[in-house]
C-alpha positions as CSV (number, residue, x, y, z in Angstrom):
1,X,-47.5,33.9,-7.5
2,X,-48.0,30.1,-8.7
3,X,-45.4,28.2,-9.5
4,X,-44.5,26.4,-12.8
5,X,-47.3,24.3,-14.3
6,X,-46.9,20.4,-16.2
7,X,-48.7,20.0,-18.9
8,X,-48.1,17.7,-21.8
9,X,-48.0,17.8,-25.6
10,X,-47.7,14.8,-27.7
11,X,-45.0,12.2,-26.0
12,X,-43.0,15.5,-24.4
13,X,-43.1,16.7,-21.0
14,X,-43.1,20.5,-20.5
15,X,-43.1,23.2,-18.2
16,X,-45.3,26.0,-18.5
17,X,-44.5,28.8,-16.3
18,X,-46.8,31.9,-15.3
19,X,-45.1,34.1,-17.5
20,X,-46.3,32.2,-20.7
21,X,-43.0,30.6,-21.4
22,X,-43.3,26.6,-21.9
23,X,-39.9,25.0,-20.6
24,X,-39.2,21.3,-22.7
25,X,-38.0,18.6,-20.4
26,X,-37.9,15.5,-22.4
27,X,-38.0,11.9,-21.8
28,X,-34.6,11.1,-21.5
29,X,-33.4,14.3,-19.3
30,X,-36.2,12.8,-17.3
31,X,-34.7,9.4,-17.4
32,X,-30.5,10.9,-16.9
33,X,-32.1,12.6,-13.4
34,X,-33.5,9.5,-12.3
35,X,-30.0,7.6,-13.5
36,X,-28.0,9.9,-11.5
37,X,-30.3,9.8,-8.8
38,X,-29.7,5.7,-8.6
39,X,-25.8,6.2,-8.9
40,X,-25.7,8.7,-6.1
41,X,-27.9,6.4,-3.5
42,X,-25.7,3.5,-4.7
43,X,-22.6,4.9,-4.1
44,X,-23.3,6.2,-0.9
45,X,-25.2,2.8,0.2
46,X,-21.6,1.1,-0.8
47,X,-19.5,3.7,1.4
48,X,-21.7,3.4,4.7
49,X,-21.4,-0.8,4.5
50,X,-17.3,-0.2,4.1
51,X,-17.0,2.5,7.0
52,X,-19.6,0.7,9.4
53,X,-16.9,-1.3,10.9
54,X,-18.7,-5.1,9.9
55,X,-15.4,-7.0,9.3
56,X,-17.6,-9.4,7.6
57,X,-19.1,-7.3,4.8
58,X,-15.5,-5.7,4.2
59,X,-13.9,-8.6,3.6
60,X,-16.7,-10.0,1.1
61,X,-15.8,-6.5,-0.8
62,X,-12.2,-6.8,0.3
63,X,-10.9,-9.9,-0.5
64,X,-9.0,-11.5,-3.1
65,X,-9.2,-8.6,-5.3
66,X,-6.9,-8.8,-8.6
67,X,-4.6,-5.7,-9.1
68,X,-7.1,-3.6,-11.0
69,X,-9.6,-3.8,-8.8
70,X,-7.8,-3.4,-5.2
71,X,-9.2,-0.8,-3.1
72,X,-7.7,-0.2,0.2
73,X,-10.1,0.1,3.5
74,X,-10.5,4.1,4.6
75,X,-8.8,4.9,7.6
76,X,-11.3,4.5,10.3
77,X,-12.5,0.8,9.4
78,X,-8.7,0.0,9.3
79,X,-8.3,1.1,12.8
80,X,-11.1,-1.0,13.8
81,X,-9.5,-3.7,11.9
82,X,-6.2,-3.5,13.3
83,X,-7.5,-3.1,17.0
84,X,-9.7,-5.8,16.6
85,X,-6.9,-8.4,14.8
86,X,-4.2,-7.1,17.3
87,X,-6.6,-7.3,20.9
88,X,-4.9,-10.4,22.7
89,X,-1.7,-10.5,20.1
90,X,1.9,-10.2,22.1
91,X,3.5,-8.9,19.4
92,X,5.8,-11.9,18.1
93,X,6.0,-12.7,14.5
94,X,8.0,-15.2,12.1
95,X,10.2,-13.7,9.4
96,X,10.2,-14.7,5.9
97,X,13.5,-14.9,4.3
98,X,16.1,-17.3,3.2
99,X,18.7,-15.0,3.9
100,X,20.5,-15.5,7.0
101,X,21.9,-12.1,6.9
102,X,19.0,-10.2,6.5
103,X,17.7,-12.7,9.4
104,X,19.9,-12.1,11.9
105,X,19.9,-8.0,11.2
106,X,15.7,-8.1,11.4
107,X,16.0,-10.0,14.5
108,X,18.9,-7.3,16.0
109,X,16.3,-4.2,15.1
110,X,13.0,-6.0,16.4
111,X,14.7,-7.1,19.8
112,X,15.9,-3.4,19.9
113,X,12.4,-2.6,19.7
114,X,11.1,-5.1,22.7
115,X,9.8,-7.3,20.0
116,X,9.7,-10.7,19.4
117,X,10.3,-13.1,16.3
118,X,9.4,-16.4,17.1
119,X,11.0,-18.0,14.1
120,X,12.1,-17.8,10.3
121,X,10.6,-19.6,7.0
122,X,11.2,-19.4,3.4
123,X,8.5,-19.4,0.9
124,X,9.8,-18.3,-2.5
125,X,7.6,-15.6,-3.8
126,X,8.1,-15.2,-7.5
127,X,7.9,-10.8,-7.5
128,X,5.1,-8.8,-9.5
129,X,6.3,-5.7,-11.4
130,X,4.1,-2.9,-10.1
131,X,3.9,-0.3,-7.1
132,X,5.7,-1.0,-3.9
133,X,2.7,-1.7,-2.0
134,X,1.2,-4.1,-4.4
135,X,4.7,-6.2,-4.2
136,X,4.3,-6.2,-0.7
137,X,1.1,-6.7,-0.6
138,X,1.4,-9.5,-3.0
139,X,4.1,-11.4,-1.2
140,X,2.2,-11.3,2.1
141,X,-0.9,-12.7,0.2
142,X,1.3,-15.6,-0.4
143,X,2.6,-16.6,2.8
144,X,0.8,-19.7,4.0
145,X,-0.4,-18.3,7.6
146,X,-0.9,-15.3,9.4
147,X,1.1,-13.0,11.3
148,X,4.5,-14.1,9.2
149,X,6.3,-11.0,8.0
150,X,7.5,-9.8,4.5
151,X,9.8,-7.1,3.7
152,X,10.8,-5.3,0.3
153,X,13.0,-2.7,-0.7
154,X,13.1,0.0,-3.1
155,X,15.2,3.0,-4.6
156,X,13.7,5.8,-6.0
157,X,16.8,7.7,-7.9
158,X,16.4,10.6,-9.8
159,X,15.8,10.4,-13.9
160,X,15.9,6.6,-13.9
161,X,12.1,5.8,-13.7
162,X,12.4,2.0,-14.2
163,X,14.7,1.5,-11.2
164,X,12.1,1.7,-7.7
165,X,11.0,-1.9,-7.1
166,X,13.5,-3.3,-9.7
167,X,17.0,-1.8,-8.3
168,X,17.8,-5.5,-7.8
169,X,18.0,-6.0,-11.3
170,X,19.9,-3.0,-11.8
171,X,22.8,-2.6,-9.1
172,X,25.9,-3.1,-11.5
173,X,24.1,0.7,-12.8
174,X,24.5,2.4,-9.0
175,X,28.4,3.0,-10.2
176,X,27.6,5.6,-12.9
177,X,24.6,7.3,-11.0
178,X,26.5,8.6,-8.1
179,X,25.9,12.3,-7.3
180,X,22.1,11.8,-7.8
181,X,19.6,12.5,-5.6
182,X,17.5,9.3,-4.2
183,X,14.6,7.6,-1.9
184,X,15.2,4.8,-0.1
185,X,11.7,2.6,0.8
186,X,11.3,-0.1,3.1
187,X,7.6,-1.8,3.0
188,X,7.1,-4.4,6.1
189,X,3.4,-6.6,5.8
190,X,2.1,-9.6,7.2
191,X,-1.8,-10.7,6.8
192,X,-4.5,-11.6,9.2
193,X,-7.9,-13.0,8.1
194,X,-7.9,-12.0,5.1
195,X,-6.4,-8.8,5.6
196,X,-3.3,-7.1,4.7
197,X,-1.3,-4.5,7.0
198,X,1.4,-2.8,5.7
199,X,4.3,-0.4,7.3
200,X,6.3,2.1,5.3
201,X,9.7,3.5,6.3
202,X,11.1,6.2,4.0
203,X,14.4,8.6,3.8
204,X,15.1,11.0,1.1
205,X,18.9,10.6,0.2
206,X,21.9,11.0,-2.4
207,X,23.9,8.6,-4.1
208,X,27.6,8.4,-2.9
209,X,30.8,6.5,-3.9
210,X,30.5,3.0,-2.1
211,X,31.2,2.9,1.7
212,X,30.7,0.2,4.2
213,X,30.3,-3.5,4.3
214,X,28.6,-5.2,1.7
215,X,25.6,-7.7,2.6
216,X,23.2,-9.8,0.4
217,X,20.0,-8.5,0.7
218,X,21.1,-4.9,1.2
219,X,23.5,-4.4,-1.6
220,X,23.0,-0.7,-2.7
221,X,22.7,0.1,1.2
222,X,26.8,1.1,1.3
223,X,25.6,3.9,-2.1
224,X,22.6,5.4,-0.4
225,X,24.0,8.4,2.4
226,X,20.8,10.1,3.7
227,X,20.3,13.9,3.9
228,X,21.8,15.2,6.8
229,X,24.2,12.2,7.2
230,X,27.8,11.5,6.7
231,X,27.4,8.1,6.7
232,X,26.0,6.1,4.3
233,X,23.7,3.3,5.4
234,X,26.1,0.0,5.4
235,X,28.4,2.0,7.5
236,X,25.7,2.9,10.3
237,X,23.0,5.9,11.0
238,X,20.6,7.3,13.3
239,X,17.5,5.5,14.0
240,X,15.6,8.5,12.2
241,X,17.4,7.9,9.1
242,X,16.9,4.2,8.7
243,X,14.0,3.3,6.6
244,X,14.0,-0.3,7.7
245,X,14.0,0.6,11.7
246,X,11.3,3.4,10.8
247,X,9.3,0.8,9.7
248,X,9.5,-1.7,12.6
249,X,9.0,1.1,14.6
250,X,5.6,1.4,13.2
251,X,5.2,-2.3,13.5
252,X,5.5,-2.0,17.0
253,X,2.9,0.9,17.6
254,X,0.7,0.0,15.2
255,X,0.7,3.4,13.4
256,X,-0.3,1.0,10.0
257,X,-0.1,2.9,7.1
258,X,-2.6,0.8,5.0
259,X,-5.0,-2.1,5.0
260,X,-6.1,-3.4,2.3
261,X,-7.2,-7.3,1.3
262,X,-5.7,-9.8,-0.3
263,X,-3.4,-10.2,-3.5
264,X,-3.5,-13.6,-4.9
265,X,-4.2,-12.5,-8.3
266,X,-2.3,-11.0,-10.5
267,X,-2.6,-10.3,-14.8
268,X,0.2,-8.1,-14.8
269,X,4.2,-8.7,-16.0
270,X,6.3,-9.9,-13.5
271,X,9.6,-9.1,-12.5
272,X,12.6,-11.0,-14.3
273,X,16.4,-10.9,-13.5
């Protein structure tokens, strides 16, 4: 049996099939197909340069992205990333914060760990108002070398969608919300040419009348008791239930959680106190 036959009338292509039936395929259907056709090869042209492992070309795409356009690197480039960045490292960072509490209790958890932190320094980061990862991400952006850690907190509590990244600004509120149910976040990041590597610790938790010292830096951390826990945080829990320590932990395998490039723009609000 033949196949359809072209065969064209007048500026339209057609179709005309043994049976006698002429099939219309017009200009621009022909022009769409090619389209898609150009999008598709594209597309997967752009996905073989990210996951080929060329640090080079991934940084060029990577880079200095503003907030709309960040894309994160897919997991297997950034394990190549993080292997090559890391060959040779020994593990010892500096610590950014003016805090000296917060200091001394990052340098207590990392030492626990058989890490190192070589030093502290204070660069005041004014904060963005977005995700937790693009706060992180932003602050670690803005340190002026490599290999110096940021860390940021956040609590998730339940029907109070404006708290997350911005519980800072609302701690005189944690009074009044006890009983609810909560996540406590902690994002640790530091960047290495041109790229970002961030560390998440997480614990799912309840709001509880306040227990346990007070420090600056930590402040709803004597609220927060995780599930499973009679303790609440300021007064002291298991290493599993501490999203700061889960974090570090991950520091010190390298089990990174996301690589991404730079933040140094940013055309969103900001937060304000």
């Amino acid at each position: 049996m033949k196949g359809p036959e072209p065969c064209t009338i007048t500026g339209e292509s057609w179709l005309m099939h043994p049976s006698g039936t002429k099939k219309k395929v017009t200009l621009s259907r022909i022009f769409f197909n090619f389209k898609s056709l150009f999008v598709i090869n594209l597309g997967i042209l752009i996905f073989l340069l990210v996951t080929s492992g060329s640090r080079e070309t991934m940084s060029a795409i990577q880079v200095d992205k503003p907030e709309s356009d960040l894309i994160n690197f897919p997991g297997r480039a950034c394990e190549k990333l993080w292997s090559a960045d890391h060959s040779g490292h020994h593990q010892s960072w500096s610590f950014n914060s003016g805090n000296p509490a917060k200091r001394s209790h990052f340098r207590e958890l990392f030492e626990q760990r058989g890490l190192s932190l070589d030093g502290f320094q204070k660069v005041d980061v004014r904060e963005i108002d977005a995700s937790h990862e693009q706060v992180v991400i932003h602050k670690a952006s803005s340190m002026d070398r490599d290999w110096v850690l940021v860390e940021d907190s956040a609590l998730d509590i339940e029907g109070i969608p404006d708290a997350g990244v911005n519980i800072k600004w609302k701690l005189n509120r944690l009074p009044e919300l006890v009983g609810r149910k909560a996540t406590y976040s902690v994002k640790i990041a530091y960047k290495v040419d041109g790229v970002v590597y961030v560390y998440s610790g997480s614990v799912d938790g309840v709001l509880v009348e306040p227990r346990g010292p007070f420090k600056k830096g930590a402040e709803f951390d004597p609220y927060f008791q995780p599930v499973g826990s009679t303790k609440t945080l300021a007064e002291g829990v298991d290493d599993s239930q501490c999203p700061r320590d889960i974090a570090i932990r991950k520091v010190k395998t390298g089990n990174v959680d996301l690589c991404t490039g730079l933040l140094t723009e940013w055309r969103g609000p900001w937060q304000e106190g």
